[in-house]
Structures are given as structure tokens and as C-alpha cells.
C-alpha positions in Angstrom: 22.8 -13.9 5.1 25.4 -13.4 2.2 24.7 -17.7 1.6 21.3 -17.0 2.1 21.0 -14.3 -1.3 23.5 -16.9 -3.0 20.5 -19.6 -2.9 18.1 -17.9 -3.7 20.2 -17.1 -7.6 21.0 -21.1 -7.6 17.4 -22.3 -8.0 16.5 -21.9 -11.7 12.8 -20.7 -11.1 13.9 -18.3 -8.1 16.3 -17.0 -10.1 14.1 -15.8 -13.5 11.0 -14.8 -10.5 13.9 -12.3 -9.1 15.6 -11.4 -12.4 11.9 -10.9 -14.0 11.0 -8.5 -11.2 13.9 -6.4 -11.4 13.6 -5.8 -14.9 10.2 -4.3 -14.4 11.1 -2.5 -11.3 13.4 -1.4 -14.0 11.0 -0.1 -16.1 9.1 1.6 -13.9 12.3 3.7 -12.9 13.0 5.0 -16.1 9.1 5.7 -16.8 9.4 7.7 -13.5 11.4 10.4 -15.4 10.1 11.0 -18.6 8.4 14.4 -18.1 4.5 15.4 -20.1 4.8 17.6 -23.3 5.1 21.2 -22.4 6.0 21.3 -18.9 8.7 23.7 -17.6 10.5 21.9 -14.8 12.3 25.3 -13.7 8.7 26.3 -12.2 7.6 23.3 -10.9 10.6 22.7 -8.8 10.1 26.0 -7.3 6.2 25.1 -6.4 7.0 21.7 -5.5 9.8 22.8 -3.2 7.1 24.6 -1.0 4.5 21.9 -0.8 6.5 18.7 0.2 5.0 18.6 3.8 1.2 18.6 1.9 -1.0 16.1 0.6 1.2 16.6 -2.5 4.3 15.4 -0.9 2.2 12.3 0.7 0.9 11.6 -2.7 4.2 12.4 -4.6 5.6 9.6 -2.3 3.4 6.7 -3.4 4.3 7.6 -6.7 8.3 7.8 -6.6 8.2 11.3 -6.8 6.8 11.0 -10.4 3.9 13.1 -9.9 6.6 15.9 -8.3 8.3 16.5 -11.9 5.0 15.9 -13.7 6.3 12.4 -15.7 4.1 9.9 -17.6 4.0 8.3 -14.4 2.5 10.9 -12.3 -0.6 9.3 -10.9 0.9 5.6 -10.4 -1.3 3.1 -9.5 -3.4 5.1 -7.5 -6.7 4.9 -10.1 -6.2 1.3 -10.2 -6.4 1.4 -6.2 -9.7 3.7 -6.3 -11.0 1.4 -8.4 -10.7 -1.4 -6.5 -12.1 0.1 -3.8 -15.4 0.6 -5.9 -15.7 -2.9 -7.0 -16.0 -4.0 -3.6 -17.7 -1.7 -1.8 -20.0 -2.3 -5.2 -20.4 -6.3 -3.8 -21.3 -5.3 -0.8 -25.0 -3.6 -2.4 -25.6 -5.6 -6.0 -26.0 -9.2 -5.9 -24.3 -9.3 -9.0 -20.4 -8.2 -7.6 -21.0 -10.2 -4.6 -21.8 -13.3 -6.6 -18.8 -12.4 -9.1 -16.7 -12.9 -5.5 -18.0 -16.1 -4.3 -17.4 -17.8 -7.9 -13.7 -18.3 -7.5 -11.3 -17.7 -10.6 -13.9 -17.1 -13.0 -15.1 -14.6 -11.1 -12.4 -12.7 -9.6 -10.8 -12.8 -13.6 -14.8 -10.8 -14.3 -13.6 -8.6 -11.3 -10.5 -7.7 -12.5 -11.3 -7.1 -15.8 -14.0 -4.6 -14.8 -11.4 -3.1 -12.1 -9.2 -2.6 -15.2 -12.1 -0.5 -16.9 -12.4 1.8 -14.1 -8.8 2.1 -14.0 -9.4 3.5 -17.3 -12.0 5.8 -16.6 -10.6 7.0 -13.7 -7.6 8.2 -15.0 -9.1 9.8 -17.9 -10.6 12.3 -15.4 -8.4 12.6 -12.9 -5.8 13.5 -15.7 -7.8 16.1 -16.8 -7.5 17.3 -13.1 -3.9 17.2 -13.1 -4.1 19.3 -16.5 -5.7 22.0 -14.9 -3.7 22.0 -12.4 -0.5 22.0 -14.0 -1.5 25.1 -15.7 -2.8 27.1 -12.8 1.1 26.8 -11.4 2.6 30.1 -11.2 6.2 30.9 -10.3 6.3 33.5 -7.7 9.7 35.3 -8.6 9.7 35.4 -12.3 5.9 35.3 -13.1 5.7 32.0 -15.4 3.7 29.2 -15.9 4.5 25.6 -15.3 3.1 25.0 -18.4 4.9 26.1 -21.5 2.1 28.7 -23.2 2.7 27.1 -26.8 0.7 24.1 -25.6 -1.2 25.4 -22.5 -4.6 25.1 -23.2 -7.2 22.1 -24.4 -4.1 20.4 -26.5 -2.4 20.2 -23.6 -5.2 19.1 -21.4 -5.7 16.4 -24.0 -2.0 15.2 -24.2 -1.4 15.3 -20.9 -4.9 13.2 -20.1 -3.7 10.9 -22.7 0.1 10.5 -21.7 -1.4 10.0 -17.6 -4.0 7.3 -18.7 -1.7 5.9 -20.4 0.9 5.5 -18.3 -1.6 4.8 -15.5 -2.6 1.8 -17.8 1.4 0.2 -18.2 2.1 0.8 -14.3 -1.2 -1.6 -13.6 0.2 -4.0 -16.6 3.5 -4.0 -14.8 2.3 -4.6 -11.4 0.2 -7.6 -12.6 3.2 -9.0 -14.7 5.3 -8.9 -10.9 2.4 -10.6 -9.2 2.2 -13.7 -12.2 5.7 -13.9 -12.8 8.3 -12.2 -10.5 8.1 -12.2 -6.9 5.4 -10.0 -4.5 2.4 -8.7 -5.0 3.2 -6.5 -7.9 0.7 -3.6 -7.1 2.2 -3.0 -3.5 5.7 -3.7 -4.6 5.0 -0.8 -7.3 4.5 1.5 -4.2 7.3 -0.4 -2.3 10.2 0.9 -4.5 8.2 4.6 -5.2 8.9 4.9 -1.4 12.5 3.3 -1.0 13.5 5.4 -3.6 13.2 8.9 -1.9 15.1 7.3 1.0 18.9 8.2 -0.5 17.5 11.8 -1.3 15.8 12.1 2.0 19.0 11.0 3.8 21.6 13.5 1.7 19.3 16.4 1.8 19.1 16.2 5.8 22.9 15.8 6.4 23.6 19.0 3.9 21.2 20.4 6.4 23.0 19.8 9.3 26.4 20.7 7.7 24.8 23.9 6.8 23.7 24.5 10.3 20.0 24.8 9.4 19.8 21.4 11.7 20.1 20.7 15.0 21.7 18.1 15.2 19.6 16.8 18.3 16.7 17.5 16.7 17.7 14.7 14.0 18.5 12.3 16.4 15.1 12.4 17.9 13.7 12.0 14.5 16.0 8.8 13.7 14.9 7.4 17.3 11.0 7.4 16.4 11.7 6.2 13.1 13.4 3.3 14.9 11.0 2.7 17.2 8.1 2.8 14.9 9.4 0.3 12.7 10.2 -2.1 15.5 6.5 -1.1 16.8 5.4 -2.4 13.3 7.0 -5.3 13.0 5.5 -6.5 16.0 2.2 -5.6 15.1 2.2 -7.1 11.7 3.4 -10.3 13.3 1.4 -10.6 16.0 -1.3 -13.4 16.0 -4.2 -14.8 18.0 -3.5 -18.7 17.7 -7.2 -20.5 17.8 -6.2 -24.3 18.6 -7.9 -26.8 16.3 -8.0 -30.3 17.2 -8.6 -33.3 14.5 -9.8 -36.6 15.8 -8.1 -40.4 15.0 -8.6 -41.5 11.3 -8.3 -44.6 10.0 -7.3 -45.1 6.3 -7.4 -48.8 5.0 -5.8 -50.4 7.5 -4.0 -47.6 8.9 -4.9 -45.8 11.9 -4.1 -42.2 12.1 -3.3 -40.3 15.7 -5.3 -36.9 15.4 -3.1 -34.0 15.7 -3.6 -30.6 17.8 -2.7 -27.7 15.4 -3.1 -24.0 15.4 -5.3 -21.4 13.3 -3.3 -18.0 13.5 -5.2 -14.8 13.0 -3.3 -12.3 12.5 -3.9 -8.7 14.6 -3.4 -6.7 11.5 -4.8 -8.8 9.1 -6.1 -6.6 6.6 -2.0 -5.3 6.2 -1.1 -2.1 5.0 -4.4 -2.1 1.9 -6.6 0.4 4.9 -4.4 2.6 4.7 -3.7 3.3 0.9 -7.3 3.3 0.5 -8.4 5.8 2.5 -5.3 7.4 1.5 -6.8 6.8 -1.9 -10.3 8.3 -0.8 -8.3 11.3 0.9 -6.8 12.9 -2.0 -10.2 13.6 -3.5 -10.5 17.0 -2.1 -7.7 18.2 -3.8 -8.3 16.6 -7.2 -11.7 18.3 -7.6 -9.9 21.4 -6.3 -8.0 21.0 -9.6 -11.3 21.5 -11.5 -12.1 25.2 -9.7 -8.6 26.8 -9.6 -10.0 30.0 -9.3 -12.7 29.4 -6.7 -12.0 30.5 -3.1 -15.0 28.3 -1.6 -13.2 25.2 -3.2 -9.5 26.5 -1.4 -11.3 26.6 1.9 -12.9 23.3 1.3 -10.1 21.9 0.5 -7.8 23.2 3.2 -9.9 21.6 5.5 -8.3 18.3 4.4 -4.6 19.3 4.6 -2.7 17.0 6.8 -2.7 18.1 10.5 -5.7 19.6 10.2 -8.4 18.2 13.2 -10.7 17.5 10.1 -8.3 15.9 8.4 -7.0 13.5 10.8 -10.8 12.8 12.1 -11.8 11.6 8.7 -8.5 9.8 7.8 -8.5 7.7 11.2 -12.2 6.7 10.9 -11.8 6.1 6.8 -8.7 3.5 7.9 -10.9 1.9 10.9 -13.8 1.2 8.6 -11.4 -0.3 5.7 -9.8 -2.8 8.1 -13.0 -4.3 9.1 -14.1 -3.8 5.6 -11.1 -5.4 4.0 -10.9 -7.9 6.9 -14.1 -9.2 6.0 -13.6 -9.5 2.7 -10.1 -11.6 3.0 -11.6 -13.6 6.0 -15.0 -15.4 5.7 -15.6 -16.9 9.2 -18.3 -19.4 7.9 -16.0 -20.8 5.2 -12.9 -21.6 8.0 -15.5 -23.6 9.7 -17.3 -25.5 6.6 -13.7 -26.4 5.9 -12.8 -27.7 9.1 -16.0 -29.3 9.7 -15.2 -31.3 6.2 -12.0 -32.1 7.7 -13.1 -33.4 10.4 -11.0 -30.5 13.0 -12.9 -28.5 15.6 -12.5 -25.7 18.1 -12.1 -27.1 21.7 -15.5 -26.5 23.8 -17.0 -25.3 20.4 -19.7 -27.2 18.1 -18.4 -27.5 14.4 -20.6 -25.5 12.1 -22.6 -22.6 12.7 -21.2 -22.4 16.5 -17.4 -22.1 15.3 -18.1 -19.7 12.4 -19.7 -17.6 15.1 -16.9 -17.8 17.6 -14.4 -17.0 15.2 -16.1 -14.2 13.7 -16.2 -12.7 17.5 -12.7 -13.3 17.8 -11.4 -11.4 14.8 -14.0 -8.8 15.4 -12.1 -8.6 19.0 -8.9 -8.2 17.5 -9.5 -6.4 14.4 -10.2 -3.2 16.6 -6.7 -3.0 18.3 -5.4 -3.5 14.6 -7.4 -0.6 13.2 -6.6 1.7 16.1 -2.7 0.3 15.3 -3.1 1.2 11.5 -5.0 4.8 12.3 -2.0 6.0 14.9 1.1 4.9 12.5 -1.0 7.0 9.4 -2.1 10.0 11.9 0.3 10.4 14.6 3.4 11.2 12.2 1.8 14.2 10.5 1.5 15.7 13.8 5.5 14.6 14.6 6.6 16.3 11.3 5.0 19.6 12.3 6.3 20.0 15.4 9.4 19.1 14.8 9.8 21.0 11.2 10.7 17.9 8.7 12.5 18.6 5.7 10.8 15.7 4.1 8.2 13.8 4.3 8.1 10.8 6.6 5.7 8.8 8.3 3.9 5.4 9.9 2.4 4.9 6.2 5.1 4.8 4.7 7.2 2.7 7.3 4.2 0.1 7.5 4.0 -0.4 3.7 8.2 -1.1 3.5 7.8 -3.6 6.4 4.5 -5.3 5.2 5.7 -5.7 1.7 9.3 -6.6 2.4 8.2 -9.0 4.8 5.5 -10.6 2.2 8.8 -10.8 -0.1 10.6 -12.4 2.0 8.3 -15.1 3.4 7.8 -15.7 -0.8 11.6 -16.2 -1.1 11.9 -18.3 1.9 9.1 -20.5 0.5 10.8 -21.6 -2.4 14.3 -22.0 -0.6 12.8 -24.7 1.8 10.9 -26.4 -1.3 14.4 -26.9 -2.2 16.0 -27.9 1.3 17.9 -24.3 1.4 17.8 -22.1 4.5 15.9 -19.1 4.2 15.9 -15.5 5.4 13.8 -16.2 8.7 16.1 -18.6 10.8 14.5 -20.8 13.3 15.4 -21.2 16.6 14.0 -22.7 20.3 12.9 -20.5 22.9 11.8 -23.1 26.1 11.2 -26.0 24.3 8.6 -24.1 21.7 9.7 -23.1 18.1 9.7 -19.3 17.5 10.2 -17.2 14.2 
């Protein structure tokens, strides 16, 4: 393994891809803890030391804890996920989006550049949310605000919505920049490190517990064990795939006669990754920004409360919200008729399937068959662990969302890295080997 990270710093391109992307994971860091204008940390501490096991604390973890101590970075690249989502649930009804999507680079450059816009807009008013917010945060024992009363009021509303946009706007520059020049999809690798990043603290708060005696030490160890065995139950559902076998008949070239060749089409179980879950997670934090708007309404706090995690309304809506966005986001990756117009082009075919029409149809019933198990897979990891950290009192917030997005993404990294190492004849991180005469990953 040791040889393995020495390749990857002796190819020249590798090297400034991994070098690039740790300067801007870099960045991001130190933008995580440069605090708004006029906020007194003192207080917030104290409120945000009572609502780690909320919606907060599942929020504050896809942002590295930024949103916690109220930094430039507080709303990461949430907006810019929202707004995603909009654009293509938008192509689904105009014409005009769905032709956008069907136009290849020219298009999806028109698509990004409007996702970009709603980024903006977004966070313009959810900052204003936040504002409010921030200023309706009252310490318990010594009776002040989070906000320092010097600025509280519209200048701080209006520095704060400005700082939030604005740092809203660099995260999505710097996730892009990742994606075009480093290695990983940027966006997710953003939320990769926001979630690594508690680990340490996580891990040294919970052994002071237990040195303290406020943990059973039993208690942990059953904790560790599901964590282990939910991240070996997600590897295996990431990776699992339904193999369609394609055959391609004899060709002859010139003079040259081809042998066809039998060959594989993997659909993956989980195909639409870990994107379900941040967008419903995306769509589930809504409540409790438009609470931000009514502080002072008690219809809004019941509302809301509704939607705190472990609550049967809750996990209802959040299961059914990541059930729809897999088939939603499958069908949007995966376009059954285009698989078969290619292979029909190339002259490969389904066995005991016409090409055309017929095999665009039997894949589509295929990953329709399996997309279900995969959205059931995706809704138990997200819904299951909120229930695990109740029962069992959790210091800190853990869970299958966060677990699945450090496996999916560190996985997509390192099938990235190990596709430049064999370009260039080095072994990569995933070793093959032979299992009964077949090769195996």
C-alpha cells in the first residue's frame, strides 16, 4: 500500500491533480473558521451544545461544523445542492430544461450556469434565515444574545446575508475547481472532508466520556460494532451489480476477420450513489429554515417539531423523499433507450432480446427491478441510525448518511487514482486476484 501512495506522487499529472486538491481542501478548512461580524461564540457554544442530536447537528455535519460556530462557511454547498435539485425536477415539466439535457456540453454548461444563479438566490434568502436566527439565540444562564447588540439588527441581517452568499458562492467555485483539476467530484468531496473532519473530535470527546465514567463502556462497544457492520453493509451495496451479458457478432475489417466477443453491462444496485440522500436531506431542512423567519410563532415550533429526526413524521417523509430521488436520479444518469441505440450501432445485443426498442425496454425493467432494493438500501442506512442514536444516547452525531457518503466518495477517489496508475503500468489501490478461474475486485 505504502508503494502504492509512492506511485501515485511519481506520475507528473497525478501528482499536481492530488497536490491541486489538497490545496483547496485547504482552503476550505481555514474558511471553515472564520466566524460572521458580531457573533458571540460564548453563547452559541452553549446553544449548540444542546442541539447536536437535531437537524442542526445533521446539518452542521455536512458543513464541517461551520454552520455550528456561525463561519463564512456556514451553509456549505447546500444551496448549490437545492438548486440542482430544481433544475431537474424543472426538466422534467418545461421542454426547454429537458432539451438543455439532451444537448450534451452546450447544454449541461446552460444548466450549470443557471444552477449557479439559483445558488445565488438561494443563499441570499436562506442567509437571511440564518440572520434571524442567529439573533433569536438566547443563553439560558446569563441571559445574552448570540448576537452582539451593537450590530444585531437589519446591518447585521445584511452582513451576515452578504458574508453566507458569499461564502456559499467560493465553496461552489472550489468544488468545481476539484472536479476540473484535482481529483473527485469536487462537490461531494467538499462534504467528504466536512464529515471526516468531526471524526478526531467525535472519537476524543467519547473516550473523555468513558474516563469520566459518564460511558459505559459496553455501551460504546456496541456502537463501534454497528458502525462496523454498516460500513461493511455499504460497501457491499455500493458494489453490488446486476451483470446484463452483451454479445457482439464476427466483424470483418479489410481483410481481417474479427471473432465477436461476449462482454458484460454492469448495473449497479445503487446506482444513483449517495446524491438521494443529500437531496432529500437538502429538501428536509426546509422546515426549520422558514422556522427561522417566525421565531416567535408557536404554530411554526409545532410545525416544525414535526420534522425533528425520530419523529414518525419525520422518518415517513425522509424514507419516501430518498425512494423517489433514486428512481429520480437513476433515470436521469441512466437512459435505457440510449444503452440500446448504442449497442444496436455497435452491432452488440442482449441474448434472447431484439436490438432496439425490445432491449431498451428490458433494461429499463431490469434497473427498475433493482433500483427498488437500492432505495429501500439508501432509506434504512439514512433512517435506521436516528432511531440507534436515541436509544442508545449518542454523544455525537453518527449515522448510515454519513458512513455511505465516506465510502461512496472515497471509493469514487480511489477508482480515479487507480485509473491513472494503470494508464501508466503502476499497480493501483484495488488489487486483483482469481477466485475459481473468474477475476474478482
Amino acid at each position: 500500500m505504502l508503494d502504492t501512495f509512492k506511485n501515485v506522487f511519481r506520475i507528473p499529472d497525478l501528482r499536481k491533480k492530488v497536490l491541486f486538491t489538497l490545496l483547496m481542501i485547504f482552503i476550505y478548512r481555514i474558511g471553515g473558521h472564520i466566524p460572521t461580524p458580531g457573533i458571540n461564540a460564548t453563547v452559541l457554544a452553549e446553544f449548540w451544545a444542546q442541539s447536536k442530536n437535531t437537524l442542526f447537528g445533521l446539518y452542521d455535519m455536512f458543513v464541517g461544523g461551520a454552520f455550528g460556530k456561525a463561519t463564512v462557511f456556514a451553509m456549505g454547498v447546500m444551496p448549490y445542492i437545492s438548486a440542482s435539485i430544481i433544475i431537474q425536477l424543472l426538466a422534467t415539466v418545461f421542454p426547454y430544461f429537458h432539451k438543455l439535457q439532451r444537448e450534451g456540453g452546450e447544454g449541461r454548461k446552460k444548466i450549470t450556469q443557471y444552477t449557479r444563479y439559483g445558488t445565488v438566490l438561494l443563499s441570499f434568502v436562506q442567509a437571511i434565515g440564518v440572520s434571524v436566527f442567529l439573533q433569536s439565540i438566547v443563553s439560558q444562564t446569563t441571559g445574552q444574545h448570540a448576537v452582539l447588540p451593537s450590530i444585531a439588527g437589519p446591518i447585521f441581517t445584511f452582513v451576515t446575508a452578504i458574508s453566507l452568499t458569499t461564502g456559499t458562492v467560493f465553496i461552489m467555485w472550489l468544488g468545481e475547481q476539484i472536479t476540473n483539476r484535482g481529483v473527485g467530484n469536487g462537490i461531494s468531496f467538499i462534504i467528504f472532508i466536512g464529515i471526516v473532519d468531526r471524526i478526531p473530535t467525535a472519537i476524543f470527546g467519547e473516550v473523555q466520556q468513558i474516563s469520566a465514567g459518564t460511558r459505559n463502556l459496553f455501551v460504546e462497544i456496541i456502537v463501534l460494532g454497528i458502525i462496523f457492520l454498516m460500513t461493511a453493509f455499504i460497501v457491499l451495496m455500493t458494489q453490488a451489480t446486476r451483470r446484463i451479458p452483451i454479445q457482439t457478432p464476427k466483424k470483418v475489417v479489410g481483410t481481417k476477420m474479427y471473432a465477436g466477443q461476449n462482454t458484460v453491462l454492469p448495473l449497479r444496485v445503487n446506482m444513483a450513489g449517495v446524491i438521494p440522500i443529500i437531496f432529500a436531506s437538502s429538501l428536509m431542512f426546509l422546515p426549520s429554515m422558514l422556522k427561522n423567519f417566525f421565531p416567535e410563532s408557536q404554530v411554526m415550533e409545532d410545525f416544525t417539531n414535526m420534522f425533528l429526526p425520530g419523529r414518525p413524521v419525520h422518518d415517513a417523509l425522509y424514507a419516501l423523499l430518498i425512494v423517489f430521488f433514486t428512481y429520480f436520479y437513476t433515470a436521469i444518469i441512466f437512459n435505457p433507450m440510449d444503452i440500446a441505440d448504442n449497442l444496436k450501432k455497435s452491432g452488440g445485443f442482449v441474448p434472447g432480446i431484439r436490438p432496439g426498442k425490445k432491449t431498451a425496454e428490458f433494461l429499463d425493467s431490469v434497473l427498475t427491478r433493482i433500483t427498488l432494493p437500492g432505495a429501500v438500501f439508501l432509506a434504512f442506512v439514512a433512517v435506521v441510525p436516528f432511531l440507534i442514536m436515541g436509544g442508545l444516547n449518542v454523544s455525537f452525531y453518527f449515522g448510515g448518511t454519513s458512513v455511505l457518503i465516506v465510502v461512496g466518495v472515497a471509493l469514487d477517489t480511489l477508482q480515479q487514482l487507480e485509473y491513472h496508475l494503470q494508464m501508466h503500468n503502476y499497480e493501483g489501490f484495488l488489487k486483483k486476484g482469481r477466485l475459481r478461474g473468474r477475476r474478482y475486485y
